[in-house]
N, C-alpha and C positions, 0 to 999 in steps of 0.2 A: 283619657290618658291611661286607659287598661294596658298593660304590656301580658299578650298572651301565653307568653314564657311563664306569666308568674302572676299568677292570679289574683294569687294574695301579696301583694308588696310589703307586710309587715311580716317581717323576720321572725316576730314570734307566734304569727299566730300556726295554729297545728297543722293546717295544710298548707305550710309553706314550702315552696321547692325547693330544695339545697344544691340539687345535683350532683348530689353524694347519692350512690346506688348503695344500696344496705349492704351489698359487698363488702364493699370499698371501706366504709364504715366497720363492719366487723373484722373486716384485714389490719386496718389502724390498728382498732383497741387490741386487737390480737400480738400485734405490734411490741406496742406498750406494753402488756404484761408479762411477754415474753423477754423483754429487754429488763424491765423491772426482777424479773427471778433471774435471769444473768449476772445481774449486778448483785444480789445477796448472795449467787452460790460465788461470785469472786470475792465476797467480801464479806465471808459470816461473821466477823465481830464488829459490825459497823452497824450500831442502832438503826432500829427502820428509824424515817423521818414521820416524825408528827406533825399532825394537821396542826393548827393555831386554832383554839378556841373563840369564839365573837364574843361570847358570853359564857362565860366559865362560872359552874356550879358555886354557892355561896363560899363551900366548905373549901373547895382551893381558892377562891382571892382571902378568905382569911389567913390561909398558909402564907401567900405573896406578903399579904398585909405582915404578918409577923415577923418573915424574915427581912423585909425593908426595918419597921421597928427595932431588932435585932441590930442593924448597920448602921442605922441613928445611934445606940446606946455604945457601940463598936467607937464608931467617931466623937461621940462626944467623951469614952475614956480617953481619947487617944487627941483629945482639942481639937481636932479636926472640920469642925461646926464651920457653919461660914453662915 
């Protein structure tokens, strides 16, 4: 049940066929980054976007941790506990 289009049927392994020509591929991302500096020179005071961390450094979930802490101590001046 070989299909000789595609040698390797696992999509990940390294010699998998895409049918993407490295062209094609480097036109895309060319693409993308060129629409990406569009968008900052129309919009210089607009934060880049940040990635989301999976796993953030000790020293920032303590920060997170403190300023939750901080909005506990907030609500419980203010009775707001539940």
């Amino acid at each position: 049940m070989s299909d000789p289009a595609h040698p390797h049927p696992n999509p990940r392994h390294p010699d998998y066929e895409t049918g993407l020509t490295d062209e094609a591929v480097i036109e895309g991302h060319d693409l993308i980054q060129h629409a990406e500096e569009e968008e900052e020179r129309m919009h210089p005071d607009k934060p880049e976007p940040t990635m989301p961390v999976a796993n953030p450094p000790a020293g920032q979930q303590a920060k997170h941790d403190k300023k939750e802490s901080t909005m506990d101590k907030v609500k419980h001046a203010l009775h707001l506990n539940k």
